[in-house]
C-alpha positions, 0 to 999 in steps of 0.5 A: 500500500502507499506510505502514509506520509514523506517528509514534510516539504513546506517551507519553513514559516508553514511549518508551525502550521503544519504542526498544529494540522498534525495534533488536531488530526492526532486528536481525532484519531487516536483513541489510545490517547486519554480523553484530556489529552493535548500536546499544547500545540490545541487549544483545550476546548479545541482537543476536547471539541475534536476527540468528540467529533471523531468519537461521533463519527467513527463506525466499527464493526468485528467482521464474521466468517464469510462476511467482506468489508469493501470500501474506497481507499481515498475515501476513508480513513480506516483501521483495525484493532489488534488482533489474535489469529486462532491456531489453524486459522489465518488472516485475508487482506487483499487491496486492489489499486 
């Protein structure tokens, strides 16, 4: 699949820009962070209006045998949880580009 991200090719008097762009995007997606997380780059009630944002907004659903989960990769920002293959059992992850 195609990196995520590069290096950041902006010039320099963007930069401080592009680091607050990276914390609110941060702020939404990672659910491992702690509710009142913020790395002093948001305002609070920025973080807090965002953590919110994304928990109204994400879906997630646990796949059962037989079942396919299609969708446009430009589209949607996806991801998974970790998980545990059973012994004899494997894992089918196929991307079309």
């Amino acid at each position: 699949s195609p990196p995520f991200e590069g290096p950041a090719c902006l010039p320099s008097h963007l930069m401080e820009d592009y680091y607050v762009a990276y914390a609110a995007f941060q702020q939404m997606v990672d659910s491992s962070l702690p509710p009142d997380y913020n790395n002093g780059r948001l305002p609070p009630d920025m973080a807090r209006e965002l953590r919110a944002f994304c928990v109204e907004h994400t879906w997630e659903r646990k796949l059962h045998a037989g079942e396919i989960l299609v969708f446009n990769n430009q589209r949607m920002l996806h991801g998974r949880r970790e998980f545990t293959i059973k012994e004899g059992g494997d894992r089918q992850l196929i991307g079309c580009y």
